[in-house]
C-alpha positions in Angstrom: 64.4 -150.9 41.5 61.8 -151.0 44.0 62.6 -154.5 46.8 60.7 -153.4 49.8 57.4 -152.5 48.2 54.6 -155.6 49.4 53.7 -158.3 46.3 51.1 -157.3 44.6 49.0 -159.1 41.0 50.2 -156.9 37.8 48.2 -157.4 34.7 49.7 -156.3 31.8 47.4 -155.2 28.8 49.7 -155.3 25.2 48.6 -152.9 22.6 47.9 -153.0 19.0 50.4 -154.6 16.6 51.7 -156.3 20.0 51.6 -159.9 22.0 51.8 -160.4 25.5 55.9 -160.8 24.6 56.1 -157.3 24.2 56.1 -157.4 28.2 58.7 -160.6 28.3 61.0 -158.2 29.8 58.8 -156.5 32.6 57.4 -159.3 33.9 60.9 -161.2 34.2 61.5 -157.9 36.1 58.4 -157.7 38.4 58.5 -161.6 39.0 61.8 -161.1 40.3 60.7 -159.1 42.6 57.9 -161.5 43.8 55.0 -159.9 42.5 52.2 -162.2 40.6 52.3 -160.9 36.8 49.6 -162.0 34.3 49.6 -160.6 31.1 46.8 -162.2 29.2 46.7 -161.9 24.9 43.8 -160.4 23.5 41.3 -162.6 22.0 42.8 -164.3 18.9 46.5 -163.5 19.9 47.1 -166.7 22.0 50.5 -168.3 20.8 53.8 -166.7 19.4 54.2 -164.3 17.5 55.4 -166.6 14.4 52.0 -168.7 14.3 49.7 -165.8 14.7 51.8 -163.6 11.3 50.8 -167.4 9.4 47.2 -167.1 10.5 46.1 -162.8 10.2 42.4 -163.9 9.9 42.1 -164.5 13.6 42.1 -161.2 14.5 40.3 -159.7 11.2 37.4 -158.2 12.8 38.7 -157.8 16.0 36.6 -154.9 18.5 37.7 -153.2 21.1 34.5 -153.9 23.4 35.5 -157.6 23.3 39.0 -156.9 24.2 38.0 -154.9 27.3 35.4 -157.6 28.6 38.0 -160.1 28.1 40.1 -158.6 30.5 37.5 -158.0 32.5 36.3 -161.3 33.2 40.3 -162.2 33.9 40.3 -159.2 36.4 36.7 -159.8 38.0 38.1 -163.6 38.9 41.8 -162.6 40.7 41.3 -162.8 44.1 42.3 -159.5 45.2 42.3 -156.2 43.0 45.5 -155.5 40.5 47.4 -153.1 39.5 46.5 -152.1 35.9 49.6 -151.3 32.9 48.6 -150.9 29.5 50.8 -149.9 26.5 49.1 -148.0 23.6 45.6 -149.5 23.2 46.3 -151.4 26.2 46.4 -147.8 27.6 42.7 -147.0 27.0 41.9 -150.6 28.0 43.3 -149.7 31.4 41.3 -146.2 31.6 38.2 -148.0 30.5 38.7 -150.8 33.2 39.8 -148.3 35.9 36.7 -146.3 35.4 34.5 -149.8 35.7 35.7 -149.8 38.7 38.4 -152.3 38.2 42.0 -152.4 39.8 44.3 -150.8 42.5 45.8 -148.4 40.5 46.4 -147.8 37.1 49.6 -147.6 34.5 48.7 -145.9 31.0 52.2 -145.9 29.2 52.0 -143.9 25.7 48.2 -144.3 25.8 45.4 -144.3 22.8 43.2 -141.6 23.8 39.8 -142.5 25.0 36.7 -140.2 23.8 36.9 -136.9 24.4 40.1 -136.3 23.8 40.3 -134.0 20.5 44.0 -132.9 19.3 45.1 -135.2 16.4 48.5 -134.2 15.8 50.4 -135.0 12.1 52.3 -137.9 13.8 49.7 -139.5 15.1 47.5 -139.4 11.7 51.1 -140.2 10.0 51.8 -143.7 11.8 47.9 -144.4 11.7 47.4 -143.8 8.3 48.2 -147.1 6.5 45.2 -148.6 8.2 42.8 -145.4 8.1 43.6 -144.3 5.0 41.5 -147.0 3.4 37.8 -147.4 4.8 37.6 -151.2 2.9 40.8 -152.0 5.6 37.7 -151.9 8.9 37.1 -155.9 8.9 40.9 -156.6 8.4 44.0 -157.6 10.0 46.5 -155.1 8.7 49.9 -155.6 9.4 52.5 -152.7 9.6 55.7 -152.7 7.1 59.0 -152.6 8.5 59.3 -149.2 7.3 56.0 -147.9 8.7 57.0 -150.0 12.0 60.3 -147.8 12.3 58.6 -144.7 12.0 55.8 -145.4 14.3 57.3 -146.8 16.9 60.8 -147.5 16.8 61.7 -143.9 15.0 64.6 -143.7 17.9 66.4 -146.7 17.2 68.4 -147.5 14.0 67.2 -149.2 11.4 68.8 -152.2 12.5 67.6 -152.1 16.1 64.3 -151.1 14.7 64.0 -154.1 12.2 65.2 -156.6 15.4 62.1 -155.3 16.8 59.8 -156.0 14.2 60.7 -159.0 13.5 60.4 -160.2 17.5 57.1 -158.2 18.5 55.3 -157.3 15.2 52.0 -159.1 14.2 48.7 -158.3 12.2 46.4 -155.7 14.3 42.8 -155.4 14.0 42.1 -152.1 11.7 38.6 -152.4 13.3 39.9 -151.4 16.5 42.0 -148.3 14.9 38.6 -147.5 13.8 37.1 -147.6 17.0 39.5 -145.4 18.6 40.2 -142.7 15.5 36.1 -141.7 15.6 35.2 -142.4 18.7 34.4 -138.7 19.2 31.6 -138.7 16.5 30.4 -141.9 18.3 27.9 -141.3 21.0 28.2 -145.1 22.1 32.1 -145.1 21.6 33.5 -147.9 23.4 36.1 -145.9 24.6 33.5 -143.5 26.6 34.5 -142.7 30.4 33.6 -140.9 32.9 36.5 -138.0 33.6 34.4 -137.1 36.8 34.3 -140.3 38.2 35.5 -139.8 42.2 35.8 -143.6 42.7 38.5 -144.4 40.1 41.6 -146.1 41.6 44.6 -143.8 40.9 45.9 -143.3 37.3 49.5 -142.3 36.1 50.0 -141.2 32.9 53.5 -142.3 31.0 54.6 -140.5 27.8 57.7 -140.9 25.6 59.3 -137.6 24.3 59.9 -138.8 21.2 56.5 -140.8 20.3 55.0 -140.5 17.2 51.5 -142.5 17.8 50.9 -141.1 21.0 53.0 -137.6 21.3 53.4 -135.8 24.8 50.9 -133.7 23.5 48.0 -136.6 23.1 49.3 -137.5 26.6 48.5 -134.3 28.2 45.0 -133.7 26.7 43.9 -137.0 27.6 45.7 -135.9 31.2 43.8 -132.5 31.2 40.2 -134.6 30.4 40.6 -135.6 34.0 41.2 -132.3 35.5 37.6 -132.0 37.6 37.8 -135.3 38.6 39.0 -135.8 42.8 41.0 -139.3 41.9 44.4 -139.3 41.4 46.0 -138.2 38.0 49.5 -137.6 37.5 51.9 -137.2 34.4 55.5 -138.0 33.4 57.3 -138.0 30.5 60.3 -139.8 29.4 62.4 -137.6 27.2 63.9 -139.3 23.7 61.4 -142.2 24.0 59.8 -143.8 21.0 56.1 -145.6 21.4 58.5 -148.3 22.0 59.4 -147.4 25.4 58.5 -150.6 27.2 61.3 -152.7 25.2 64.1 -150.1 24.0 67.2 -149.3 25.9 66.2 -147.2 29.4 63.1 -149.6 29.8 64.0 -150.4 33.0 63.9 -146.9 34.6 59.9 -146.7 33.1 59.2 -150.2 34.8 60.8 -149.3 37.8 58.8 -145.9 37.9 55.8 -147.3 37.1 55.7 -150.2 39.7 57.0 -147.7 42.3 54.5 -145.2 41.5 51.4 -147.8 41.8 52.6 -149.6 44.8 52.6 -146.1 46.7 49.1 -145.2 45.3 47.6 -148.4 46.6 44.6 -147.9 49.1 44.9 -146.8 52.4 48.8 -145.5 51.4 47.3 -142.3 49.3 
């Protein structure tokens, strides 16, 4: 665990199907360690998990370009540039923000790919499908089964472990961002566009899980390779035997450690 490294603001961005409690752990961990950690809730998933499963509706609709201003406006007013972790769509959030010029340094852990990225591999289409299989599902909140859960993103943990996991962390996630992201290639005005070139983005590490099924090691590396001709920072590593639930399932703490190391030794003036 890193204890020498100097405090420094984390923002956590939560994915789909997630709350800011999917971090509970992390920032208990980072906080510990002195470091300011703010891990705002996308618009409409203020509250606990309980209220929000009552009321879907408040999400229904949801896009991803209001997500990433939200976060935006929270970054823009911190008094001194964060570090950046996202988790799944939280993932592309951070790219997006990182290539706005936002943050220190940046955390993608099991990221949604952001445009350009082109392999769709069977899992991916598999745990996305209950939402994309249906074009009348774009303007709702769709909530994931506890059998669809446990294959997308608890397929390493039993089924009891898995369904302990639903029923703390699952709630409804906006189909419209699924949308979004699944044909953001055929999109010219994609809100997930970047710029792979760009020479002023803060340093980016990529984290996969071995074992994901939303996000695969092979989704991680193309979206990796789309930054190949840029001169900022891009690095890779991958967790063998991890689900897409890598930020809560036993071994989480080697990932936060990693992670927090890895940003505090990319921070300006230490590259």
């Amino acid at each position: 665990m890193t204890r020498t490294s100097p405090a420094r603001t984390i923002v956590l961005i939560h994915g789909l199907w997630m709350t800011p409690r999917s971090w509970e752990r992390w920032t208990e961990r980072y906080q510990s360690l002195g470091h300011r950690v703010i891990a705002p809730a996308w618009p409409g998933l203020e509250g606990e998990v309980e209220e929000i499963r009552r009321d879907p509706s408040r999400v229904a609709g949801l896009g991803l370009g209001e997500v990433v201003a939200h976060y935006e406006q929270i970054i823009r007013g911190l008094d001194e540039a964060p570090v950046l972790m996202g988790h799944s769509f939280g993932g592309a959030i951070t790219q997006i923000l990182l290539d706005r010029g936002l943050g220190s340094a940046g955390v993608a852990i099991d990221s949604a790919p952001v445009k350009g990225v082109l392999p769709l591999p069977y899992t991916t289409l598999k745990s996305a499908w209950p939402v994309l299989g249906n074009p009348a599902n774009k303007n709702k909140a769709i909530s994931l089964t506890p059998r669809q859960f446990h294959y997308a993103f608890t397929n390493t943990l039993s089924e009891e472990e898995s369904a302990a996991a639903y029923e703390r962390y699952q709630v409804p996630g906006s189909a419209r961002m699924l949308f979004q992201g699944a044909f953001a290639n055929v999109n010219p005005r994609a809100v997930t566009k970047v710029d792979p070139r760009n020479p002023r983005r803060a340093p980016l590490l990529f984290i996969a899980g071995g074992a994901d099924h939303i996000v695969p090691p092979k989704l991680n590396k193309a979206n990796v390779r789309l930054y190949r001709k840029s001169p900022a920072v891009t690095e890779y590593r991958e967790f063998p035997g991890r689900s897409h639930f890598i930020v809560g399932q036993d071994g989480w703490e080697e990932v936060a450690d990693h992670a927090l190391d890895w940003a505090v030794r990319h921070q300006p003036g230490l590259v």
